[in-house]
C-alpha positions as CSV (number, residue, x, y, z in Angstrom):
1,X,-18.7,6.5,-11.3
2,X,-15.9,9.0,-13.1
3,X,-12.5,7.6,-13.9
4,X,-9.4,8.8,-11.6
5,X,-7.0,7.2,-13.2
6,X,-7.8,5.1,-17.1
7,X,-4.5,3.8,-17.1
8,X,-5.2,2.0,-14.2
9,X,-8.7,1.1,-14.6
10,X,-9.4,3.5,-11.4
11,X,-13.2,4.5,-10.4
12,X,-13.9,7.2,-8.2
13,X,-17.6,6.0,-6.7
14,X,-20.4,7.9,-5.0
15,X,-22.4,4.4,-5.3
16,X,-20.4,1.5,-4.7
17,X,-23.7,-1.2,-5.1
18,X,-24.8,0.7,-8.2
19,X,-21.5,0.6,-9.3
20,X,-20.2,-2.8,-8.5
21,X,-23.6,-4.2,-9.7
22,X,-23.2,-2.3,-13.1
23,X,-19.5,-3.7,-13.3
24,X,-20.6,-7.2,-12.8
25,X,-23.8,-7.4,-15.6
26,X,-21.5,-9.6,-17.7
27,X,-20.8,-12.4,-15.3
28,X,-23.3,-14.4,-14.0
29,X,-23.5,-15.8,-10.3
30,X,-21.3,-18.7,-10.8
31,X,-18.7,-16.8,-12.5
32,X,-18.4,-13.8,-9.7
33,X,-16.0,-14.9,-6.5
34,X,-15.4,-12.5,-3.4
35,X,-12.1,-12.5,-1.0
36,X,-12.5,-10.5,1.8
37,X,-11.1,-10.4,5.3
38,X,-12.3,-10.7,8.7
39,X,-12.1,-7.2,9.5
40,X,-14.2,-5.9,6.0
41,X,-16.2,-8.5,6.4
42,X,-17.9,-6.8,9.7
43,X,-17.8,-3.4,8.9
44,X,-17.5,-2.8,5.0
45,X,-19.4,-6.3,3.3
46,X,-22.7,-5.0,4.2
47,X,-22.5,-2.2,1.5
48,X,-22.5,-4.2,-1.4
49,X,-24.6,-6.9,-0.1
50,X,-28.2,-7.5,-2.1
51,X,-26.4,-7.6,-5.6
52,X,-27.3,-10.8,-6.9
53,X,-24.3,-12.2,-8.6
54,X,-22.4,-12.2,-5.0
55,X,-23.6,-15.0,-3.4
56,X,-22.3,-16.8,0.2
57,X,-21.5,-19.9,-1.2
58,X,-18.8,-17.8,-3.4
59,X,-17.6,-15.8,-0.4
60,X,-14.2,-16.4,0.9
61,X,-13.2,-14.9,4.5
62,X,-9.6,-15.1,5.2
63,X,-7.5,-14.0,8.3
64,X,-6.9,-10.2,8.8
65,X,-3.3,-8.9,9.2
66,X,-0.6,-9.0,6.7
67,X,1.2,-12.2,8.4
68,X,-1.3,-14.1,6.7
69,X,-0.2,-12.8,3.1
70,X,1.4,-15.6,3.0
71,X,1.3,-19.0,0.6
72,X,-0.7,-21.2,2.6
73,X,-3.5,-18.2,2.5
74,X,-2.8,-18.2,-1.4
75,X,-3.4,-22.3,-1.6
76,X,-6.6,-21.5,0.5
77,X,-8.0,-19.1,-2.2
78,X,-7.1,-20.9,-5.2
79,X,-8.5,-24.8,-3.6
80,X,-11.7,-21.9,-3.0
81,X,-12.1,-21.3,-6.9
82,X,-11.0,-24.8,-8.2
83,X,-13.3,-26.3,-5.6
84,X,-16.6,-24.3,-6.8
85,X,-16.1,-24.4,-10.4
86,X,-14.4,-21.3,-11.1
87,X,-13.2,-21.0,-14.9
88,X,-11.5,-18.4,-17.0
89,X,-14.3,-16.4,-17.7
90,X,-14.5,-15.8,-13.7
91,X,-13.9,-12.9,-11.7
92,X,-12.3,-12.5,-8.5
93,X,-13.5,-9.3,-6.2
94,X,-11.2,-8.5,-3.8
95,X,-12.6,-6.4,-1.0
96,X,-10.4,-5.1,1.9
97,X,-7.3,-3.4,2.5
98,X,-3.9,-3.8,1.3
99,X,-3.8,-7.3,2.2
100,X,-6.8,-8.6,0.0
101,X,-6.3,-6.5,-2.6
102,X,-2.8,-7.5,-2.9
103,X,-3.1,-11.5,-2.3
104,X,-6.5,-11.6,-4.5
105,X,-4.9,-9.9,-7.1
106,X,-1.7,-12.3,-7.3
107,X,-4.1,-15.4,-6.8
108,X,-6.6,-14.6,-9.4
109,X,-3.8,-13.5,-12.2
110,X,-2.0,-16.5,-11.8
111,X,-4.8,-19.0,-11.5
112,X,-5.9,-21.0,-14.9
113,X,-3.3,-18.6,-16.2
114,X,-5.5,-15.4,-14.7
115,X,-9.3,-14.4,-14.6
116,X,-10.4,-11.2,-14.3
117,X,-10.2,-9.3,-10.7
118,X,-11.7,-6.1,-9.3
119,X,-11.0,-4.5,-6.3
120,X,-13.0,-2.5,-3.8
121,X,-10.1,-0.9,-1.3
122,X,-12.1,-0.3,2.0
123,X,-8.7,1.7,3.3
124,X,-6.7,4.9,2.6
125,X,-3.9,2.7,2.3
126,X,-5.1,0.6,-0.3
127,X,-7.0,3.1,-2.5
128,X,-3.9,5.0,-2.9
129,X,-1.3,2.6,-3.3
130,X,-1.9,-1.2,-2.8
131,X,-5.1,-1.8,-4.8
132,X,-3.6,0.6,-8.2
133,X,-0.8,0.2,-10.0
134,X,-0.7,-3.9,-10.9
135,X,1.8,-5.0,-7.7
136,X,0.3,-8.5,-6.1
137,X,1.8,-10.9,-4.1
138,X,2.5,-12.2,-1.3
139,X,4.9,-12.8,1.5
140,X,7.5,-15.4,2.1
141,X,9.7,-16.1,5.1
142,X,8.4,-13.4,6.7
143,X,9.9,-11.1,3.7
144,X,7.6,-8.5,2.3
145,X,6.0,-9.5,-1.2
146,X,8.8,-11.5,-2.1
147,X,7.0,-13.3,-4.5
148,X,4.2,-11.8,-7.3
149,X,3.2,-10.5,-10.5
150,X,2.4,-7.5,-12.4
151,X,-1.1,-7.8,-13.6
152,X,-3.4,-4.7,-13.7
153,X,-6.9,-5.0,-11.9
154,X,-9.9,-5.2,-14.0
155,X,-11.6,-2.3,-12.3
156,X,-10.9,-0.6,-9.1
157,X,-13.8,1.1,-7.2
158,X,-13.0,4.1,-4.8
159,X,-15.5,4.9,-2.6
160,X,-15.3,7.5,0.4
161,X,-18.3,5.3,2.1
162,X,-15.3,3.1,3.1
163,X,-12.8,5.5,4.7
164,X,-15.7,6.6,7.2
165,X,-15.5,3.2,8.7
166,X,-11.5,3.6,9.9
167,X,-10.2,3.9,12.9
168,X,-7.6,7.0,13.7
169,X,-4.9,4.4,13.2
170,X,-5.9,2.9,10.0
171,X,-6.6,6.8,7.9
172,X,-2.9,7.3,9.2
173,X,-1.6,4.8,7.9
174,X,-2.8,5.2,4.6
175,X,-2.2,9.0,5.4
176,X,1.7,8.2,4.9
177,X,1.6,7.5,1.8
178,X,-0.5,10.3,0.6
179,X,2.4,11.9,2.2
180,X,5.2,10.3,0.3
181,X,3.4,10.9,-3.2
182,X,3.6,14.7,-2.3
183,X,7.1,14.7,-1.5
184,X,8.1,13.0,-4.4
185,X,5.6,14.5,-6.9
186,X,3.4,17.3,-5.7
187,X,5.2,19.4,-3.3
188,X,2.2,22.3,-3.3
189,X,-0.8,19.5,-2.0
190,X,2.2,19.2,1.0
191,X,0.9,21.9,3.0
192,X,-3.1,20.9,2.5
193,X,-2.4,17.1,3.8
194,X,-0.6,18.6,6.6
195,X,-3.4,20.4,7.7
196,X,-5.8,17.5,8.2
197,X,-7.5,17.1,11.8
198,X,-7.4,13.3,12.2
199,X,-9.3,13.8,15.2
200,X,-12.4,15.2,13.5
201,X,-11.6,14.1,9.8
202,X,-13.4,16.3,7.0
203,X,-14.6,13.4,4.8
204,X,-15.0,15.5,1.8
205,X,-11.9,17.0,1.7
206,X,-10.0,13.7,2.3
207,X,-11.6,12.4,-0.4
208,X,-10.8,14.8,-2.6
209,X,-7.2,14.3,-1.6
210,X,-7.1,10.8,-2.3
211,X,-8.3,10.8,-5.9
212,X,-5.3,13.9,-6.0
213,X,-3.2,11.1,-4.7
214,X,-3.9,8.2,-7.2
215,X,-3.8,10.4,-9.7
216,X,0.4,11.2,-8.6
217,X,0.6,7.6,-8.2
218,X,-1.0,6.9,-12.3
219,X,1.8,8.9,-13.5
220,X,4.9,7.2,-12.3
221,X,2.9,3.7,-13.6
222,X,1.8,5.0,-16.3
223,X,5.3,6.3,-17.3
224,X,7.4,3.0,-16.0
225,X,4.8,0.2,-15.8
226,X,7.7,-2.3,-14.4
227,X,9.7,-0.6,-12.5
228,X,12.6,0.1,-14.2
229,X,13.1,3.4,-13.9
230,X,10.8,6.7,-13.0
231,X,8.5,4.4,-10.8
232,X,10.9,3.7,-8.1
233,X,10.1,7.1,-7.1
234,X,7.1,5.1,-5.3
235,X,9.6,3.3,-3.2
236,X,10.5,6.6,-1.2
237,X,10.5,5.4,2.6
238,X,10.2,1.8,2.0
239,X,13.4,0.7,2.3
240,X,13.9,1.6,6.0
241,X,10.2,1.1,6.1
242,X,10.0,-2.4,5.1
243,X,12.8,-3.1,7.6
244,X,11.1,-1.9,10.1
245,X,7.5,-3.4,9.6
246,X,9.6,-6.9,9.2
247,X,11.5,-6.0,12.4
248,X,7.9,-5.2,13.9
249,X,6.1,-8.4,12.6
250,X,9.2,-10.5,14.4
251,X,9.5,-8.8,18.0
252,X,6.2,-7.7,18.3
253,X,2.7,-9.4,19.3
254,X,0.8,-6.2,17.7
255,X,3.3,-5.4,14.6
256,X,3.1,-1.6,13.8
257,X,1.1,-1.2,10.6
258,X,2.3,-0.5,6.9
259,X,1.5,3.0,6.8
260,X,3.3,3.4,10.2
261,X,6.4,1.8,9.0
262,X,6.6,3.8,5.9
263,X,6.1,7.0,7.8
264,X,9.2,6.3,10.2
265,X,11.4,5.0,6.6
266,X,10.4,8.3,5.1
267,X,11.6,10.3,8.3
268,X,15.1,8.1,7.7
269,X,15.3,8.2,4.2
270,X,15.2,12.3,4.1
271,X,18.0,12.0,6.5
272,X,19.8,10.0,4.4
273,X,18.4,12.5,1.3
274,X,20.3,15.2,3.3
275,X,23.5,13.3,3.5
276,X,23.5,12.1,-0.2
277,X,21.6,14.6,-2.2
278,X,21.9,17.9,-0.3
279,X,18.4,18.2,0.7
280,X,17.9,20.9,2.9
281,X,17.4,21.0,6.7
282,X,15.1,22.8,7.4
283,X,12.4,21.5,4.8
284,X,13.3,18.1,5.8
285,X,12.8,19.1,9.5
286,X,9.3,20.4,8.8
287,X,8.3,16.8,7.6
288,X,10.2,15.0,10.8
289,X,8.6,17.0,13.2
290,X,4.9,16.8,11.5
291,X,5.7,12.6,11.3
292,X,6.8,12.6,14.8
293,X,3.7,14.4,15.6
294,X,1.4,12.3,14.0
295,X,3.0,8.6,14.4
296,X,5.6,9.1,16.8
297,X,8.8,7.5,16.5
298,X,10.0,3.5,15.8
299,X,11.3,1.8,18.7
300,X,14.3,-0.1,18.0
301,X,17.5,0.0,19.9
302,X,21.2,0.3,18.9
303,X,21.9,-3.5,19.0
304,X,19.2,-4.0,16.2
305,X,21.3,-2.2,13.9
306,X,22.5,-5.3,12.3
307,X,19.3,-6.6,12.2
308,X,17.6,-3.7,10.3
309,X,20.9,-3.4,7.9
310,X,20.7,-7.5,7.6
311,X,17.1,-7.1,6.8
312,X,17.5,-3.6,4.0
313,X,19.5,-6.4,2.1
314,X,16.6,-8.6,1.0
315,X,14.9,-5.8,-0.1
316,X,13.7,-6.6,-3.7
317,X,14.6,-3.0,-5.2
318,X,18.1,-3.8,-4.3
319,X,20.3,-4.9,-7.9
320,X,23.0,-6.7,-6.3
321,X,25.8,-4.2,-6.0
322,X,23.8,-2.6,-2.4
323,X,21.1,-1.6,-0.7
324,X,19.1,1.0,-3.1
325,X,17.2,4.2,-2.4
326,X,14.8,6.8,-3.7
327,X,15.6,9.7,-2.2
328,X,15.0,13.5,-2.9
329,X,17.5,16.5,-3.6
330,X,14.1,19.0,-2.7
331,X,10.7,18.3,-1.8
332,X,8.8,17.1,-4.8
333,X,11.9,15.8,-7.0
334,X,13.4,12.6,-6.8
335,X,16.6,10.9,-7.3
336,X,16.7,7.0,-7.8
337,X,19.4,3.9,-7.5
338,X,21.3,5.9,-4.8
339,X,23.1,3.3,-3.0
340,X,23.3,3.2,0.6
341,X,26.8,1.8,2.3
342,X,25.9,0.1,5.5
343,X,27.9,2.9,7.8
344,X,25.7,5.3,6.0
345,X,22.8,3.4,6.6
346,X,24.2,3.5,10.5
347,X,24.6,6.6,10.6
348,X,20.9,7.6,9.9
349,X,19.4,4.6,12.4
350,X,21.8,6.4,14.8
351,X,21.0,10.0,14.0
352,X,16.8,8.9,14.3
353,X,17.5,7.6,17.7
354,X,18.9,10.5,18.5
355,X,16.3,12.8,17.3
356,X,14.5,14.7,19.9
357,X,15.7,12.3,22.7
């Protein structure tokens, strides 16, 4: 394995079991724990299976969706690890997408005061964003990762053996925010992820493009490991994206995915870059039309305004004075804690309904 990114403990991996089981010769069998979902659990277990510190007996499959990131999944996990005699010199693998990686993470650093957790990110989604970086949590009141903790991953493997088992939707979604991390950071890698055929994927390249990805995502942690300033730039699109996976998750029985959402926010927040920070037209119109092409467009109507506005102000980047947004004067520079009045913030739900109607 080579490292992506040290400051993040990040593993590129052309061997996942050789890698895994090289990661895991310091812990014995009843010290090694693994989450998974239901979903990884059918399609992406079987590639580490035959290492011998992973045992069945300390395999935990939870529900698959992000509706159940939620506290009675974390109780589930952590009654899983008391119950079997897991100590502080444990370690919690957390093999999945987003979800896992994100609820595994916040349940092993805050049980006994944190053990030690790897992740293995089976999706695009998670190997460039969810799994790196130290975010975990969970959700609460049907709020996005309301509550968590930063606490860095022990290791995190990367392995393009995963991303071969995704479906068109899922490589999207992840896909968006490769996306974002060139519009806020590498504007020349814009035109190359652009010119991915989702419907006959080159593995090779995409993979290569990932690691390109984690590495933009390495520098805004590495520079502002808590947020507080230069890392916001990571919250490009998930303002309005956040809104509308909530606003998904509560009208609909099949809630759009992360990704999805994101990739709609980012088509309203360079609207809304436009308005504030004089982005220009036409390069923002490049990226609408190649989103709309790809995702298609959120469906919402002009009665959920308040709604979506109601829901931008639990958003936990906001600092009490308004809603708060990374946006971007040009492609590949960013601008952070613009605040967004809530006729602005109408304006650009009204102008995306609008758009190519």
């Amino acid at each position: 394995m080579r490292t992506v990114a040290a400051n993040c403990n990040v593993y590129a991996s052309d061997n996942i079991k050789a890698d895994l089981a090289e990661l895991l010769e310091k812990y014995t069998s009843k010290q090694v724990f693994l989450l998974t979902d239901e979903g990884s659990q059918k399609y992406c277990l079987k590639l580490i299976e035959g290492i011998s510190q992973i045992t069945p007996e300390h395999t935990l499959v939870i529900r698959q969706g992000d509706d159940f990131k939620n506290a009675e999944a974390a109780i589930s996990i952590w009654e899983f690890l008391s119950a079997n005699g897991a100590t502080r010199k444990s370690v919690l693998i957390n093999l999945g997408g987003g979800m896992p990686c994100d609820l595994g993470g916040f349940c092993a650093s805050t049980f006994k005061r944190g053990i030690d957790f790897i992740n293995i990110p089976t999706t695009i989604l998670a190997q460039v964003d969810a799994s790196l970086g130290g975010k975990t949590g969970m959700n609460l009141g049907g709020l996005k990762n309301e509550i968590g903790v930063f606490s860095i991953a022990k290791a995190v493997l990367v392995s393009g053996e995963f991303i071969r088992t995704l479906d068109k939707e899922n490589l999207l979604s992840g896909y968006a925010e490769m996306l974002k991390h060139a519009l806020i950071r590498d504007a020349q890698s814009l035109n190359e992820l652009m010119t991915i055929d989702f419907n006959n994927p080159d593995y090779d390249k995409l993979s290569r493009l990932i690691c390109d990805s984690i590495a933009v995502k390495n520098y805004f942690v590495t520079e502002d490991p808590k947020e507080q300033s230069v890392r916001k730039a990571l919250n490009f699109g998930h303002t309005f994206g956040h809104a509308f996976e909530t606003f998904s998750m509560r009208h609909n029985d099949h809630p759009i995915l992360h990704g999805k959402a994101v990739a709609f926010g980012m088509v309203c927040e360079l609207m809304l870059s436009e308005k504030k920070c004089g982005l220009n037209h036409d390069d923002a119109k490049r990226i609408y039309e190649y989103i709309n092409s790809q995702y298609g467009k959120m469906e919402f109507a002009e009665s959920d305004f308040a709604e979506l506005l109601e829901l931008m102000t639990h958003d936990k980047k906001n600092d009490g004075n308004g809603i708060n947004f990374t946006l971007l004067p040009t492609i590949g520079e960013i601008s952070i804690n613009n605040i967004g009045t809530k006729e602005e913030i109408s304006q650009v739900l009204d102008s995306y309904l609008k758009m190519n109607a």
